[in-house]
N, C-alpha and C positions, 0 to 999 in steps of 0.2 A: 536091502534090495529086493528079495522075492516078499516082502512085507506090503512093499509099495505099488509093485507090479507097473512102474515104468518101464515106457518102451526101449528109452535112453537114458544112459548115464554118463556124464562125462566130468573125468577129474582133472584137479590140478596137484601139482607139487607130489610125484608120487616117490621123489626120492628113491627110487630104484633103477636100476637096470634090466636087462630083460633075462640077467642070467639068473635077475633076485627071484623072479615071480614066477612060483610055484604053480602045481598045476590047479589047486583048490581055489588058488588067488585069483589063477588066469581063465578059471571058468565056471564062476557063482551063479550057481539056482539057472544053470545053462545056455545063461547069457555068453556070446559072442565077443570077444573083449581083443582090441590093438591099443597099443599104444608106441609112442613115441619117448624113449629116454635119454637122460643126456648124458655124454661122455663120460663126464665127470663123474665119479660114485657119489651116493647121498644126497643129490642134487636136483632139482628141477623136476620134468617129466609129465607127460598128460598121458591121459586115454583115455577108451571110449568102450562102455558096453552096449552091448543091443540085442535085442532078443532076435533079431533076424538078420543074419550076416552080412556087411556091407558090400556092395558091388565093388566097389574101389575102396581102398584107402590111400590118403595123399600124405607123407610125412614131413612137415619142414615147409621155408618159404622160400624155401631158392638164395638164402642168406647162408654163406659157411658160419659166421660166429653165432648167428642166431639158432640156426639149427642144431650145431654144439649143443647145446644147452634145452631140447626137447623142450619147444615153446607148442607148437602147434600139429595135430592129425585133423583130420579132416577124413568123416566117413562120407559115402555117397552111396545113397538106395533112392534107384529111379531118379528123379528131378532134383530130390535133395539132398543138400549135404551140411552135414550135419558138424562144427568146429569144437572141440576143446582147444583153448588159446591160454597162455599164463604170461601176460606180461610182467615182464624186471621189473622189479621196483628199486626206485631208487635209494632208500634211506640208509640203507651202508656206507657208501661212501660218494663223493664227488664222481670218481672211477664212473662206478653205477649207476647213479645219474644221467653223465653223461653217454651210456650202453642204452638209457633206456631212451632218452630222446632220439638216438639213433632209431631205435626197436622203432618205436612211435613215427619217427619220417618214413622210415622203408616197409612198414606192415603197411600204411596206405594205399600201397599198389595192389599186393596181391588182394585187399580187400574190396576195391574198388573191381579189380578185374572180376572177383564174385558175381558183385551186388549187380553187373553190366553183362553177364553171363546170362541171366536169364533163367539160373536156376532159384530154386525155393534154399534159402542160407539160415542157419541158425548158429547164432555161434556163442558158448559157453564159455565163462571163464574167469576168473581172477583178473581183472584188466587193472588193476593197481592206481583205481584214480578213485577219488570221491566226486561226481562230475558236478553236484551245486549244493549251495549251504545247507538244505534239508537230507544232505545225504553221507552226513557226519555229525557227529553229538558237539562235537566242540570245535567249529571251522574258525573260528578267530582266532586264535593261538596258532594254530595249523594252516594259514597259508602262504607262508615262507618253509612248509615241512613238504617234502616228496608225498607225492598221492593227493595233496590237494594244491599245488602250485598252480599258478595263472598260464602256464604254457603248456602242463599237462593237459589242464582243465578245457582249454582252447583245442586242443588236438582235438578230445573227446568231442566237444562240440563241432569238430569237421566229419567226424567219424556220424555222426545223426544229419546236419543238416546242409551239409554239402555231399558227401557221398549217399545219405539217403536210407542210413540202419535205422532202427526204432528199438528203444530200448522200450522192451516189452512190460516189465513189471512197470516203470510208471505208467506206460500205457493202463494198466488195471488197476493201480494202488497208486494212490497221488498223496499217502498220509504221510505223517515227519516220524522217527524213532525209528523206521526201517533201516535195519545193519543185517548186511552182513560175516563183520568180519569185529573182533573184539580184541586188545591188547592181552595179553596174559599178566600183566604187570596189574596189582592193586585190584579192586574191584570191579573192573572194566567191564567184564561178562554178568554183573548180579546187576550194577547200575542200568546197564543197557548204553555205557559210553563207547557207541561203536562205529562203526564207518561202513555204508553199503558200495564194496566195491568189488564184489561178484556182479555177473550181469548175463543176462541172455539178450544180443543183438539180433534183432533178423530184417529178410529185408521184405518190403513194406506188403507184400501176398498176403506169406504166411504168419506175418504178426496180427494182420485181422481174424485170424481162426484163433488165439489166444483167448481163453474163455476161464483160466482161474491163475492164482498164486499162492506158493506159502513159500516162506522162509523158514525152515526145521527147527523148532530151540528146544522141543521136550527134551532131545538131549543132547551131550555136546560130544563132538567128534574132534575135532579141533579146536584152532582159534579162528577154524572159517563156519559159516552155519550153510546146513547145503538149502540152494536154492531152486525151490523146482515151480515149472508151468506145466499148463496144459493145453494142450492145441486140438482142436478138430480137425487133425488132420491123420489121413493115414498114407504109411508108409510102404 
């Protein structure tokens, strides 16, 4: 983090609560850091660092189950606001599945209420889809599999072109082998057999100040690779 010198950072699946996270944890190289956890221990959880404190933070979408389970914060400095979002994935079970098509019907409101707000949105996150064949290594075996289904994959496509987000990295990068998320199973990570379903949404202002990308792989944090932009814009 103080390597990179971003302005923002925003995580997924922090697996914590907020009684876990210490004071060195909750405030790195002086960054300003909320987040949102989910009931449950070991579970879920987002947040958000920034080097300049947010005017508001919003926790949650107005959903009791959803919220449970610390899917979304939402910071705001001046016009913008800034999302960590983790959508459910489904591959667990049927259960799961059907939690996240819910997640997927009722996140369209408050998303929509955004992008119609008339503020500058940026929204970060694990959205647990691979939204077209260039954006998974092996999508023929995998579209009867959760993250690339025909109904996911459809929502995602409401999410750009009926509500009006812009998935920013293709906006810059239009090439195939972009992942960023890799199985831990077998060789997944050395091959490069991975799946890009991390994402920065925003709506259509501030995604024309979008002027670079990379996806991190020198080295490895997880089994997600962090994804970062850069915007002309300040906050």
């Amino acid at each position: 983090m103080s390597q990179s010198n971003a302005d923002i950072f925003c995580l997924q699946e922090l697996k914590a609560q907020e009684k876990d996270i210490v004071d060195d944890i909750r405030h790195i190289a002086d960054y300003h850091s909320v987040f949102h956890c989910a009931t449950r221990p070991g579970y879920s959880g987002v947040g958000i660092y920034s080097k300049r404190e947010p005017d508001d933070v919003i926790k949650g979408v107005g959903f009791e189950d959803i919220d449970a389970e610390g899917r979304y914060i939402e910071a705001r400095f001046n016009n913008l606001s800034v999302i960590s979002v983790y959508v459910p994935s489904g591959s667990s079970s049927e259960e799961r599945l059907k939690f996240k098509f819910s997640f997927q019907e009722r996140f369209a409101e408050p998303l929509q209420a955004l992008i119609q707000s008339g503020r500058d949105v940026v929204i970060c996150g694990d959205w647990n889809v691979a939204h077209k064949e260039i954006d998974l290594k092996n999508w023929r075996p995998n579209r009867k599999n959760s993250g690339f289904l025909p109904e996911e994959r459809e929502w995602f496509d409401s999410v750009l072109n009926t509500l009006g987000y812009v998935d920013v990295f293709r906006q810059l990068n239009a090439n195939p082998d972009q992942y960023t998320w890799w199985s831990n199973r077998g060789q997944a990570w050395s091959n490069n057999v991975g799946w890009r379903i991390d994402y920065q949404l925003c709506s259509p202002g501030i995604a024309k100040t979008a002027k670079w990308e990379e996806i991190y792989k020198a080295a490895r944090f997880s089994d997600h690779a962090p994804l970062t932009i850069d915007y002309d814009f300040i906050i």
